[in-house]
C-alpha distance (Angstrom), angle and dihedral (degrees) to the residues before:
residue distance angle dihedral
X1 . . .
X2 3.94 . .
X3 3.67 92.2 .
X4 3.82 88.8 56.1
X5 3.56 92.7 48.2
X6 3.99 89.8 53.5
X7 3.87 87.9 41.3
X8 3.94 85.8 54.5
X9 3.67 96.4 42.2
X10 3.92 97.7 43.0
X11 4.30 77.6 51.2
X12 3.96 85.9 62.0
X13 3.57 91.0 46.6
X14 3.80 95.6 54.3
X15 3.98 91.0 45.0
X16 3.60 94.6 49.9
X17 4.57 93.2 51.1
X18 4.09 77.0 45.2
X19 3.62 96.2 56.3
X20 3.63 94.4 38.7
X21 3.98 87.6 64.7
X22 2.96 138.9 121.7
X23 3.63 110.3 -109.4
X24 4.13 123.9 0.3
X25 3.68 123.4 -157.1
X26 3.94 118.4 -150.3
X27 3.54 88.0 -102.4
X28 4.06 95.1 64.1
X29 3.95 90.7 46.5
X30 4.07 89.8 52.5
X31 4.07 83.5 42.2
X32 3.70 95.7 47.4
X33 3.83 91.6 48.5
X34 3.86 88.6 46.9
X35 3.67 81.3 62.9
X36 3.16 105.9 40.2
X37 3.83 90.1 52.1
X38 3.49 92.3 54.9
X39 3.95 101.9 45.6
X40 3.83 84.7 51.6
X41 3.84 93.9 58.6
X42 3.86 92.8 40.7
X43 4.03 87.9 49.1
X44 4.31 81.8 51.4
X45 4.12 96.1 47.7
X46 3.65 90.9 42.7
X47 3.74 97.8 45.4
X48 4.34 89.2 44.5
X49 3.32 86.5 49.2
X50 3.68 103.1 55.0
């Protein structure tokens, strides 16, 4: 469970030096989404099953 959390954190990290580039194609803002989708429902199933 930890290393998911760091896994999920280190995620953010990356998404966050991606959006603070310098240009974005359409295909990073779908990817980053994607992403941001999916840490959102593991941050949900990990805090209903705690």
């Amino acid at each position: 469970m930890k290393s998911d959390h760091q896994r999920l954190s280190h995620a953010a990290m990356q998404v966050c030096l991606i959006m603070r580039g310098e240009k974005m194609n359409s295909e990073w803002l779908v990817y980053i989404k994607f992403v941001g989708l999916w840490i959102a429902l593991m941050l949900m199933i990990g805090v209903m099953l705690s």
